[in-house]
PDB file with one MODEL, atoms N, CA, C and O in Angstrom:
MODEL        1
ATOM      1  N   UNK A   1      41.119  90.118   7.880  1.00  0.00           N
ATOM      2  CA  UNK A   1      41.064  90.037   6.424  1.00  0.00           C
ATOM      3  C   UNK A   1      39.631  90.328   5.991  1.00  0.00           C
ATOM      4  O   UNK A   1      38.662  89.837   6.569  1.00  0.00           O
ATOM      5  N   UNK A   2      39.558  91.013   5.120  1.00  0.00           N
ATOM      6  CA  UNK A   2      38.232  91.261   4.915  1.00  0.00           C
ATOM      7  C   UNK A   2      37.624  90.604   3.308  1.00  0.00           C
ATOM      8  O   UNK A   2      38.494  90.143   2.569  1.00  0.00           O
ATOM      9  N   UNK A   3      36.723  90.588   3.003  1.00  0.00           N
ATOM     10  CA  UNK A   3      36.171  89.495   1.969  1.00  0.00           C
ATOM     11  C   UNK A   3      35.812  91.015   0.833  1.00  0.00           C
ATOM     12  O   UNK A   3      35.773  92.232   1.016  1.00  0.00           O
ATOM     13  N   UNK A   4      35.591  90.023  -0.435  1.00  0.00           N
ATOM     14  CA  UNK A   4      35.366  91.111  -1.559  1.00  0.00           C
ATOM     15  C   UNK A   4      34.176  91.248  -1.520  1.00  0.00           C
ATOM     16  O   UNK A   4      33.468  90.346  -1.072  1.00  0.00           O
ATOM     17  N   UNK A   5      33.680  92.370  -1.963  1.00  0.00           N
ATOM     18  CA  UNK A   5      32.379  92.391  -1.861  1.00  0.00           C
ATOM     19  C   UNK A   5      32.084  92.351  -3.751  1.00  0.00           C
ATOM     20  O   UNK A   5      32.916  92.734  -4.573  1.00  0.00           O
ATOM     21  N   UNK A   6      30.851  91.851  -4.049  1.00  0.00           N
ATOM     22  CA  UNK A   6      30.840  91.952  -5.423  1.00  0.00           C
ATOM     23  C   UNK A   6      30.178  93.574  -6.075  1.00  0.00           C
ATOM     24  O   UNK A   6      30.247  93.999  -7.228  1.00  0.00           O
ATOM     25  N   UNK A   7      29.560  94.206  -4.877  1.00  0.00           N
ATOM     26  CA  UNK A   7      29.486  95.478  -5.794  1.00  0.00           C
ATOM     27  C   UNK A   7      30.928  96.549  -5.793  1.00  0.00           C
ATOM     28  O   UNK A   7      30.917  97.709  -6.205  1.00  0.00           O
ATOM     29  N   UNK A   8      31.795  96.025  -5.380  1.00  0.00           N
ATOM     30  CA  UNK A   8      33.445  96.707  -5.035  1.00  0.00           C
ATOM     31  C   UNK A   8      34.095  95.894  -6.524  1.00  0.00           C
ATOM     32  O   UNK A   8      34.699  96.444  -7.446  1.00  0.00           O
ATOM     33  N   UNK A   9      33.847  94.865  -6.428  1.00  0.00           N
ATOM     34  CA  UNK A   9      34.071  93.929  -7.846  1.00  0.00           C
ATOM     35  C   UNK A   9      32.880  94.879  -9.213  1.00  0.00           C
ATOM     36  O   UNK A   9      33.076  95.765 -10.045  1.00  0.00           O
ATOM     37  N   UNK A  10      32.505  94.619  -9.076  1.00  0.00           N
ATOM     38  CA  UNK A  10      31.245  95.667 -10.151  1.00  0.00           C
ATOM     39  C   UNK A  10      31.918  96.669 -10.217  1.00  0.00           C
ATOM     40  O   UNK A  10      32.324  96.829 -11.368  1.00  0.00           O
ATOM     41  N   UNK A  11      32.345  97.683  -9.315  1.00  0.00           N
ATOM     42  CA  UNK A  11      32.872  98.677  -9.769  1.00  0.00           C
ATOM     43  C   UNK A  11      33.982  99.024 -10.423  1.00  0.00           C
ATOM     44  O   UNK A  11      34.306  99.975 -11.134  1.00  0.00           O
ATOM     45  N   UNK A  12      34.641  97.775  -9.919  1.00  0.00           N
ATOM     46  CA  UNK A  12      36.309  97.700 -10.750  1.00  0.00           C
ATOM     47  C   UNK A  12      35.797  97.447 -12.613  1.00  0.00           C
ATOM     48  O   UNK A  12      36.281  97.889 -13.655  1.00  0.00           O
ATOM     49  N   UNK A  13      34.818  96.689 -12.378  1.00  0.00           N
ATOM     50  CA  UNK A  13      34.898  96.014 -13.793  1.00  0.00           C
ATOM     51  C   UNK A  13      34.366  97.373 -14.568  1.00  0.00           C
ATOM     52  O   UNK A  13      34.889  97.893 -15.554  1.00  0.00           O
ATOM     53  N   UNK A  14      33.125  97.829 -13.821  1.00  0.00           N
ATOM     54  CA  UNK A  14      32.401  99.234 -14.554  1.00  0.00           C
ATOM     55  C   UNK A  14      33.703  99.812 -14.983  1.00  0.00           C
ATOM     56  O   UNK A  14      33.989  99.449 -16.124  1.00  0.00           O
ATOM     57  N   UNK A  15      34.534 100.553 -14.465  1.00  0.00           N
ATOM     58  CA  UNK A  15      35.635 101.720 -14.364  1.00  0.00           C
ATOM     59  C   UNK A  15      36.715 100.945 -15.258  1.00  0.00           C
ATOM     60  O   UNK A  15      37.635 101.697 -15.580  1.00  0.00           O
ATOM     61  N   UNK A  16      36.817  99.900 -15.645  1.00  0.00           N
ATOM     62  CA  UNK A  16      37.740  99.074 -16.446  1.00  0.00           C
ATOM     63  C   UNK A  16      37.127  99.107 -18.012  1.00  0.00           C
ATOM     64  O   UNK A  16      37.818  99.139 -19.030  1.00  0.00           O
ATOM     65  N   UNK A  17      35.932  99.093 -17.963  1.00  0.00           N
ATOM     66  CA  UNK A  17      35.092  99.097 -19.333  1.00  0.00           C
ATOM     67  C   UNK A  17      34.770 100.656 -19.490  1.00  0.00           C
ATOM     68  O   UNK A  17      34.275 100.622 -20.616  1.00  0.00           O
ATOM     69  N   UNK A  18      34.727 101.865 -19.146  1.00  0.00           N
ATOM     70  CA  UNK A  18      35.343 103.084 -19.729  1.00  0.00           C
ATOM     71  C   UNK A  18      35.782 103.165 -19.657  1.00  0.00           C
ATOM     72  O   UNK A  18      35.993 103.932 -20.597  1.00  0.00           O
ATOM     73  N   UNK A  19      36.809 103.061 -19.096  1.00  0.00           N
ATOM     74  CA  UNK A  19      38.609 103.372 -19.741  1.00  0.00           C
ATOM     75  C   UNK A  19      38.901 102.685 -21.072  1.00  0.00           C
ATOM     76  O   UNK A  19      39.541 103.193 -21.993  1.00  0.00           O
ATOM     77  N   UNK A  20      38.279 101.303 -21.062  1.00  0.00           N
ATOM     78  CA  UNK A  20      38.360 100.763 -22.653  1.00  0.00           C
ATOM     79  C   UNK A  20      37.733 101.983 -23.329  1.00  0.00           C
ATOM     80  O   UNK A  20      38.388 102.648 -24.131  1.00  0.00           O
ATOM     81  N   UNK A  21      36.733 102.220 -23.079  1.00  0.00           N
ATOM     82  CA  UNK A  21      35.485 102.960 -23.935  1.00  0.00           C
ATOM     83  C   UNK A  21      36.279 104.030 -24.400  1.00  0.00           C
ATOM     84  O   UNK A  21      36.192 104.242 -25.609  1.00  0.00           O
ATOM     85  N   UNK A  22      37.364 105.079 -23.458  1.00  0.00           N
ATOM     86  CA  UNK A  22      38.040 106.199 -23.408  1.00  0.00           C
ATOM     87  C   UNK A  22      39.010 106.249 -24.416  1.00  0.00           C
ATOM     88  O   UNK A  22      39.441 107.190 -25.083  1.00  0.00           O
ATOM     89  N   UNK A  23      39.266 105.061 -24.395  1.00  0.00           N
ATOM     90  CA  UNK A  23      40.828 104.640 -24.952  1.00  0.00           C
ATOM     91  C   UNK A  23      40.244 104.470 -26.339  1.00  0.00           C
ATOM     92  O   UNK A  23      40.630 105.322 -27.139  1.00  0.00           O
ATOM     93  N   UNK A  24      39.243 103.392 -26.891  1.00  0.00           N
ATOM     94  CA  UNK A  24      38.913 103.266 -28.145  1.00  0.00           C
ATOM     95  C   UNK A  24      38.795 104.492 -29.148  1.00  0.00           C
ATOM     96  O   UNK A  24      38.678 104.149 -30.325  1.00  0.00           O
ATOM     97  N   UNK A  25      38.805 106.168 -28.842  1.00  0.00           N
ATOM     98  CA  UNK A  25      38.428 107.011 -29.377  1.00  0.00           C
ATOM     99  C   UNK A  25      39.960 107.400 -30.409  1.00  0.00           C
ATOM    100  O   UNK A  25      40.158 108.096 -31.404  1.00  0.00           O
ATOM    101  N   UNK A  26      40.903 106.439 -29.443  1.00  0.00           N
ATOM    102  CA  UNK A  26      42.120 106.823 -30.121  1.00  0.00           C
ATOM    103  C   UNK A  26      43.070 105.934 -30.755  1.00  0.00           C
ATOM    104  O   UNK A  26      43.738 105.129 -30.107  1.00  0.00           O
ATOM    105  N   UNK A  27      43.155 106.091 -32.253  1.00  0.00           N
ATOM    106  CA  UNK A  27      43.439 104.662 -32.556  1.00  0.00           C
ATOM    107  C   UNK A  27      45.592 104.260 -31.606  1.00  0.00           C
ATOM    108  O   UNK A  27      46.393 103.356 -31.370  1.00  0.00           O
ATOM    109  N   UNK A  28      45.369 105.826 -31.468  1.00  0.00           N
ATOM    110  CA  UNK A  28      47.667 105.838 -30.721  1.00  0.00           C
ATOM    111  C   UNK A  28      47.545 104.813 -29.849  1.00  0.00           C
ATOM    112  O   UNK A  28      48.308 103.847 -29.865  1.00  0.00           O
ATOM    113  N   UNK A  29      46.458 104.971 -28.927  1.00  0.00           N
ATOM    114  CA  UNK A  29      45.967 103.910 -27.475  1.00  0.00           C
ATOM    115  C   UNK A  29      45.412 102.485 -27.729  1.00  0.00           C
ATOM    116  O   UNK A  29      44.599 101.990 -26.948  1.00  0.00           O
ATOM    117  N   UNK A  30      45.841 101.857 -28.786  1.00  0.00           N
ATOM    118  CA  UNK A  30      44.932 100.554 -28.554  1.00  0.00           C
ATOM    119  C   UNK A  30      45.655  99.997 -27.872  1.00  0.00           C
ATOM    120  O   UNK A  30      45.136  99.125 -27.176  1.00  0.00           O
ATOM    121  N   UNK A  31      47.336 100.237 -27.717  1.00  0.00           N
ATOM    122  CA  UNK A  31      47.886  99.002 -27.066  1.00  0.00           C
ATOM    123  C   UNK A  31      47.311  99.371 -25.295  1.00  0.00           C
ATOM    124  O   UNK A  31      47.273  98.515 -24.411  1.00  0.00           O
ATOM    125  N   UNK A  32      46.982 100.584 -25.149  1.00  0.00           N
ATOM    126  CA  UNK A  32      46.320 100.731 -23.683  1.00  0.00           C
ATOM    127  C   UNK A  32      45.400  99.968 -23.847  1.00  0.00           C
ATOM    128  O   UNK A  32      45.456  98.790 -23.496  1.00  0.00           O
ATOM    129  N   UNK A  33      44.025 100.694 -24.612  1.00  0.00           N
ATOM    130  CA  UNK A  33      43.195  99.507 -24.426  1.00  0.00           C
ATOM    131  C   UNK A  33      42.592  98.065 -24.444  1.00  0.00           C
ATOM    132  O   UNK A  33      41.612  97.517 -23.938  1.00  0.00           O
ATOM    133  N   UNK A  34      43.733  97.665 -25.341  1.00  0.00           N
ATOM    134  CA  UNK A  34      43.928  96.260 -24.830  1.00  0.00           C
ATOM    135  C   UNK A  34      44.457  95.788 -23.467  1.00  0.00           C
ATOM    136  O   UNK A  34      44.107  94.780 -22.854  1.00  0.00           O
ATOM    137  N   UNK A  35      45.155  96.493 -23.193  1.00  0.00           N
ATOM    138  CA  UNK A  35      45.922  96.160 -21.948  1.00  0.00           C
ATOM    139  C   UNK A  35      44.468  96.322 -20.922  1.00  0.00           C
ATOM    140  O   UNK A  35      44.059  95.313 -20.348  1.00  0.00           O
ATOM    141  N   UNK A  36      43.870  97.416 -20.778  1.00  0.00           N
ATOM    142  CA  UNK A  36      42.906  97.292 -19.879  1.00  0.00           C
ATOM    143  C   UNK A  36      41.680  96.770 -20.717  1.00  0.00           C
ATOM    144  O   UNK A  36      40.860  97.684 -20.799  1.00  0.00           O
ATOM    145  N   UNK A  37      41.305  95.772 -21.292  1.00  0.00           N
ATOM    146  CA  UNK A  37      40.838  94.480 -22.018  1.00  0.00           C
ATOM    147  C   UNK A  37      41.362  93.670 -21.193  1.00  0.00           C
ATOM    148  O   UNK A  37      40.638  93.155 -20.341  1.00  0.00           O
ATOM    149  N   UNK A  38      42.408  93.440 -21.237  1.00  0.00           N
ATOM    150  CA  UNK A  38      43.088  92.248 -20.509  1.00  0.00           C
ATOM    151  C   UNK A  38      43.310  92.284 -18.832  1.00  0.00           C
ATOM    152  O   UNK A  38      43.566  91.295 -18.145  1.00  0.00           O
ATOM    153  N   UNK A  39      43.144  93.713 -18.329  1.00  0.00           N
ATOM    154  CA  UNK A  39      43.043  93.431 -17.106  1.00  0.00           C
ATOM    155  C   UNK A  39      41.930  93.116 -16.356  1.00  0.00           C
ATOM    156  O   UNK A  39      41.959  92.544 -15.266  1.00  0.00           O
ATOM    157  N   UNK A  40      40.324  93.735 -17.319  1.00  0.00           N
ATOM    158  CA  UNK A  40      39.303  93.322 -17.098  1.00  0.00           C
ATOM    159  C   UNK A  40      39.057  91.993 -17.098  1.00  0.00           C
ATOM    160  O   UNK A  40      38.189  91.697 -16.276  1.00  0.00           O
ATOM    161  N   UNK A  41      39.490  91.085 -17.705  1.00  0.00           N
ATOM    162  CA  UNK A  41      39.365  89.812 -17.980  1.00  0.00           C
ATOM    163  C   UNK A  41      40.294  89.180 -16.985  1.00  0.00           C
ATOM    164  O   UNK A  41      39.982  88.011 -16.757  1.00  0.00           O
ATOM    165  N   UNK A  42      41.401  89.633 -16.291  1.00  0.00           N
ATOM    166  CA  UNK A  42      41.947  88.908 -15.512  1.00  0.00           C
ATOM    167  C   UNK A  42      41.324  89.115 -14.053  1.00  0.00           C
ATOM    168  O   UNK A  42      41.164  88.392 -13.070  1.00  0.00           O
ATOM    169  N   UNK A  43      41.050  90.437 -14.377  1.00  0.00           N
ATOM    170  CA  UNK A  43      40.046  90.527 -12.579  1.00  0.00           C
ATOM    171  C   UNK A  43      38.936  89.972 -12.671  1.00  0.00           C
ATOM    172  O   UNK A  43      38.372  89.869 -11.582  1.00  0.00           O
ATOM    173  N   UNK A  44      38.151  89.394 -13.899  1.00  0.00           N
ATOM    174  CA  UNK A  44      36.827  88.566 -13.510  1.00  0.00           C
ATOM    175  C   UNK A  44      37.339  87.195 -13.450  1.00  0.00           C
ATOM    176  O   UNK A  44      36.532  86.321 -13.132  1.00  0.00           O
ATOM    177  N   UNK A  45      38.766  86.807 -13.749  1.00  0.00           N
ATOM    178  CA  UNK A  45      38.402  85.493 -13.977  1.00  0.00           C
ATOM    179  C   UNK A  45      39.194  85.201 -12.199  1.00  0.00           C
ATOM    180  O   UNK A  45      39.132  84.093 -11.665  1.00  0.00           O
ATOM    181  N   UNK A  46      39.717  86.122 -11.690  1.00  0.00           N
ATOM    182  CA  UNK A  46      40.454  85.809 -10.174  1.00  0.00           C
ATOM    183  C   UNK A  46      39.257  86.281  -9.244  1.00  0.00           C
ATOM    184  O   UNK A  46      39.313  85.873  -8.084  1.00  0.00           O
ATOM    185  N   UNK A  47      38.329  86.975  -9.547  1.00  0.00           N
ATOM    186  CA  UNK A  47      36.803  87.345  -9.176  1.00  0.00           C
ATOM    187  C   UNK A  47      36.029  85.752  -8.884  1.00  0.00           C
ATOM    188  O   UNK A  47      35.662  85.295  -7.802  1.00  0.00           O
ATOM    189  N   UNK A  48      35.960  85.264  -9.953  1.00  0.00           N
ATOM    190  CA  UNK A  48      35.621  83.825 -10.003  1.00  0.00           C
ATOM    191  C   UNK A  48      35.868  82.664  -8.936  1.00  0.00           C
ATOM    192  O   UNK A  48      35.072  81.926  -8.357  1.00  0.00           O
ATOM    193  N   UNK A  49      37.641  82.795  -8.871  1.00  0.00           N
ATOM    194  CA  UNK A  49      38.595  81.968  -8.751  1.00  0.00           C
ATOM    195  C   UNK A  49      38.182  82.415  -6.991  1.00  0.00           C
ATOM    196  O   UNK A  49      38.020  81.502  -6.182  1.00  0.00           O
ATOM    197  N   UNK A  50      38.051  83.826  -6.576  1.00  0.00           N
ATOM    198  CA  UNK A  50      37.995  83.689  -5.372  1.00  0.00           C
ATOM    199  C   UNK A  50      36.738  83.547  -4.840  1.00  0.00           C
ATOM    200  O   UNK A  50      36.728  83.064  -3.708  1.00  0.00           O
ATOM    201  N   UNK A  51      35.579  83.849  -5.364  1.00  0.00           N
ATOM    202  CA  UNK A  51      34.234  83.268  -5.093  1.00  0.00           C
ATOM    203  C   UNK A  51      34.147  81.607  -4.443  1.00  0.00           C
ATOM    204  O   UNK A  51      33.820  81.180  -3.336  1.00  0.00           O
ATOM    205  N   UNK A  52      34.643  80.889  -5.803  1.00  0.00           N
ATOM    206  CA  UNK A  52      35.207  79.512  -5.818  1.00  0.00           C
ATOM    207  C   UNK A  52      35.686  79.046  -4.575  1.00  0.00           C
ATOM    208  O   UNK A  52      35.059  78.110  -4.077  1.00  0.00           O
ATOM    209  N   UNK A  53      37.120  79.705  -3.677  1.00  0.00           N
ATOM    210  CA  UNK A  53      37.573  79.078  -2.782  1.00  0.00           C
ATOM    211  C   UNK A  53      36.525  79.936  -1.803  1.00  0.00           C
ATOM    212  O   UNK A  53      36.542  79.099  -0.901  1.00  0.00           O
ATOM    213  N   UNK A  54      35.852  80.708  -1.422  1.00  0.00           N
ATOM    214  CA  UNK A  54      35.181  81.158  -0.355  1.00  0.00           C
ATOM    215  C   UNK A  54      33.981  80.163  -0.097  1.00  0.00           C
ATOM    216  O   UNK A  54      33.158  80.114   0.817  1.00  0.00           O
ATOM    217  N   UNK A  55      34.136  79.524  -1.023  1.00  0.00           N
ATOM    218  CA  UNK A  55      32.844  77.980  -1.009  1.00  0.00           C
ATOM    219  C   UNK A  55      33.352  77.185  -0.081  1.00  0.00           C
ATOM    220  O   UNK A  55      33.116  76.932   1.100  1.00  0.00           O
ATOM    221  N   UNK A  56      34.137  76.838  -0.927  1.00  0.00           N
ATOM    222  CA  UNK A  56      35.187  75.643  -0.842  1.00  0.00           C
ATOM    223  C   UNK A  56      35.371  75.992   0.870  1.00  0.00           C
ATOM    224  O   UNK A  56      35.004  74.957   1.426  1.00  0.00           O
ATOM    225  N   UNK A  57      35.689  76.778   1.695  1.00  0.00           N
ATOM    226  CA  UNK A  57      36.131  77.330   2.722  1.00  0.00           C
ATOM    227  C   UNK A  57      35.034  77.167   3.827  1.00  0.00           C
ATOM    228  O   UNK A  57      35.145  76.692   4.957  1.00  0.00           O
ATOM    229  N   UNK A  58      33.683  77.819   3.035  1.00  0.00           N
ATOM    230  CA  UNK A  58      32.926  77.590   3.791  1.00  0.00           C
ATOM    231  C   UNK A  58      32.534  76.130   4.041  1.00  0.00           C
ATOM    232  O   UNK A  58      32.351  75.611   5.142  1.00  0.00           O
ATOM    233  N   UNK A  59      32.446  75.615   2.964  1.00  0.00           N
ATOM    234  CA  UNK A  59      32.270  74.139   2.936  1.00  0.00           C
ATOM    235  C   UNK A  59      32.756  73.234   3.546  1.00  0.00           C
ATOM    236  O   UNK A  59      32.155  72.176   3.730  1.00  0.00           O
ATOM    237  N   UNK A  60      34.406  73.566   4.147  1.00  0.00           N
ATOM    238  CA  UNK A  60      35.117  73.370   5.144  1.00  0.00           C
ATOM    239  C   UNK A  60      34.833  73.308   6.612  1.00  0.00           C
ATOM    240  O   UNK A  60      35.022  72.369   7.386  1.00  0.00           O
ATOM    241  N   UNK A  61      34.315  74.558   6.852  1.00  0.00           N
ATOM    242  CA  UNK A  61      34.036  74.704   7.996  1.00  0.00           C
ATOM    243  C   UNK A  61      32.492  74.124   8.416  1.00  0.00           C
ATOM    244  O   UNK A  61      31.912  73.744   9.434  1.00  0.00           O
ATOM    245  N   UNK A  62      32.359  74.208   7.735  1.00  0.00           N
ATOM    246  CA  UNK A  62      30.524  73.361   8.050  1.00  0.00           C
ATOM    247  C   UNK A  62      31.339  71.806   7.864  1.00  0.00           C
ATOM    248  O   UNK A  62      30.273  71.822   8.480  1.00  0.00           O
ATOM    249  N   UNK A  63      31.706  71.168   7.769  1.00  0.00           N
ATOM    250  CA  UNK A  63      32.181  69.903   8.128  1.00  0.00           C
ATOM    251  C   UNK A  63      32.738  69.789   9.259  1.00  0.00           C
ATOM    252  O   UNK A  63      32.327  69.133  10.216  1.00  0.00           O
ATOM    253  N   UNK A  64      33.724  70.446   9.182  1.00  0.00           N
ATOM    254  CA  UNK A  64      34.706  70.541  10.444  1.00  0.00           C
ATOM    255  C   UNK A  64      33.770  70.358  11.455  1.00  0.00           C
ATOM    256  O   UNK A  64      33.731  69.375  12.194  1.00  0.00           O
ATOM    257  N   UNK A  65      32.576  71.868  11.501  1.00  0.00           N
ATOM    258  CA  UNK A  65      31.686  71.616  12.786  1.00  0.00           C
ATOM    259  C   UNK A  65      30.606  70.585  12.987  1.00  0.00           C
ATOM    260  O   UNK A  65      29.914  70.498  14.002  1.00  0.00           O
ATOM    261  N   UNK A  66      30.529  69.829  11.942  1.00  0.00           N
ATOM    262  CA  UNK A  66      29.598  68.866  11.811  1.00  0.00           C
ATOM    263  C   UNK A  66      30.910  67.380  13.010  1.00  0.00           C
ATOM    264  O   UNK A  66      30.513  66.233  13.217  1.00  0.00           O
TER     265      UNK A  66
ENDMDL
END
């Protein structure tokens, strides 16, 4: 299993915020660009969420071996 890296995360979010940018030029597309509004916001907040347990994990294991 391999771990996220945060500039692989950076890039999702970069490439998520022009496509908003792309989309805003047209008022036909807002329901796109909301939608990728909302996916940006769901990948930072599971971005978060998995930072969070990779603590938590590590934090685990440094006990365990303690």
């Amino acid at each position: 299993m391999q771990g996220i890296s945060n500039p692989k995360h950076q890039h999702l979010v970069d490439a998520l915020l022009h496509l908003e940018q792309l989309l805003s030029g047209d008022l036909k597309q807002d329901t796109d660009k909301q939608q990728a509004a909302e996916l940006r916001q769901e990948l930072e907040v599971l971005h978060n969420r998995y930072n969070t347990q990779v603590l938590e994990l590590s934090d685990l294991i440094i006990d365990w071996r303690l």
